[in-house]
N, C-alpha and C positions, 0 to 999 in steps of 0.2 A: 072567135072570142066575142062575148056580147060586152058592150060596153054601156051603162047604165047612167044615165044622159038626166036622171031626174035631178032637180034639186028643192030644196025645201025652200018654203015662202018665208024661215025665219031666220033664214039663212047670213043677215049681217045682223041679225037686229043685236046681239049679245056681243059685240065686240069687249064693251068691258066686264065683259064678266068676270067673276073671280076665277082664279086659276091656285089649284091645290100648289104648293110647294113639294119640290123634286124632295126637300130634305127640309126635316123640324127643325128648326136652330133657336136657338135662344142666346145673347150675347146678354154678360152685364158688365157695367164700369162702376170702380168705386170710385169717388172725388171728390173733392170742395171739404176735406175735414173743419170741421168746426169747433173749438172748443167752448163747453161748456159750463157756464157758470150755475154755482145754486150758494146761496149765501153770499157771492161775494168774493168769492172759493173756487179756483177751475176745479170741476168736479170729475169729466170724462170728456169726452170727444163723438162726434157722431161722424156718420159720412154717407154725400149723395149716394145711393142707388138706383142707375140708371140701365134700364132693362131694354131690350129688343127684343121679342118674340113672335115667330110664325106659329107655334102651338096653339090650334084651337082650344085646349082648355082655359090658355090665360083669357082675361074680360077683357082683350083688346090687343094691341102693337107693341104700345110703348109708356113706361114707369117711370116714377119718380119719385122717391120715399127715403127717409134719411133711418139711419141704424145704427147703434153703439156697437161696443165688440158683445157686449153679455147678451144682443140678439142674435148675433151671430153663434155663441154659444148655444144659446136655445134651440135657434135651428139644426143645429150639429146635432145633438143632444136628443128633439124628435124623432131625426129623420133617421138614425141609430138605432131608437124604439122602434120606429117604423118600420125595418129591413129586419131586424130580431125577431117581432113578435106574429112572422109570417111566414108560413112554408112557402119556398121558392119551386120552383121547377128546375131551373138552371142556376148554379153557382151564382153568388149576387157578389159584385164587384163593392171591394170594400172604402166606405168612404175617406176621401182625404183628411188629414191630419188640418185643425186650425193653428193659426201661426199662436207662439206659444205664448205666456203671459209670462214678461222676464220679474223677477225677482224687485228691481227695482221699481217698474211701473205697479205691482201693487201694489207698492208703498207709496206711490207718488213721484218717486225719483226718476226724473229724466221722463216721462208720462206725456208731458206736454210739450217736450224738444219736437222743433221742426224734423229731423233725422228719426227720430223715433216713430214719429205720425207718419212721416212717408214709407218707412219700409213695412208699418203694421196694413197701410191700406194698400202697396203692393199686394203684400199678401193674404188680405181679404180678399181681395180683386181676384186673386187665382184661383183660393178657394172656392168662390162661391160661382164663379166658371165652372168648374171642375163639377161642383156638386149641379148645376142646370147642365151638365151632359152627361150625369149619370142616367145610365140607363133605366134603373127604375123609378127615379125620385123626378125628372125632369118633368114630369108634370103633376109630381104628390100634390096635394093640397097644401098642404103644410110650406111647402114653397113657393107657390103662387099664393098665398099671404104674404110671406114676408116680402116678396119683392114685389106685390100690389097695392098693400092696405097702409093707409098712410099714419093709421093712428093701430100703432100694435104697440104691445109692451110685456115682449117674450113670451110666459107660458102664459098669460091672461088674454090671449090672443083670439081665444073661444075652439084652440084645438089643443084635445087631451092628449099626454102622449102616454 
């Protein structure tokens, strides 16, 4: 057996070099709701999104951008357009359900209850998990906006759907 004794002269010099990820992941958290006043008047609620991603398409690690629920509609709404108006090759897994708008919050009633805001940004929190590990949308464009661009305001976002 011959054994091959050479080695290269740049041989430590990269120790930090980057190192591709075993697997893409992307985590997000929703938090810090905040309600919102216009006149005087709580008018809606927004809430922290806070992003982690190894996907080189995103511009970077890590986000910080706040969202109503009617952006989160929007993006439902896109990314629906977006998986409809394309022939797939393989079955496309269908997107999750957003948590629903009760009866009384679009009246106002109960809208701005502590219990209310927590179980709607539970389950933004899941959904918009769910939609960053969907297989085709987890690096759309259309959702590294929403969870980059600090000033978006749903379909004016400058992406048509």
């Amino acid at each position: 057996m011959i054994r091959n004794e050479i080695k290269s002269k740049h041989e430590k010099e990269f120790v930090n070099a980057y190192e591709e990820p075993d697997v893409w992941t992307t985590s997000v958290r929703v938090v810090d709701p905040i309600i919102e006043e216009e006149n005087g008047k709580k008018s809606y609620t927004t809430f922290k999104i806070i992003t982690e991603t190894t996907f080189p398409q995103f511009p970077g690690v890590r986000f910080e951008v706040r969202r109503r629920y009617n952006d989160f509609v929007w993006l439902r709404n896109y990314l629906d357009n977006y998986l409809t108006s394309r022939e797939w090759k393989r079955p496309v897994e269908p997107l999750p359900d957003l948590p629903g708008d009760s009866f009384s919050s679009f009246f106002g009633f109960g809208r701005f209850e502590p219990g209310f805001i927590e179980d709607r940004r539970a389950k933004l929190e899941l959904f918009i998990n769910k939609i960053a590990s969907h297989p085709n949308c987890n690096h759309e464009k259309g959702l590294i906006h929403f969870l980059t661009e600090s000033n978006i305001q749903g379909s004016s976002a400058g992406l048509s759907m």
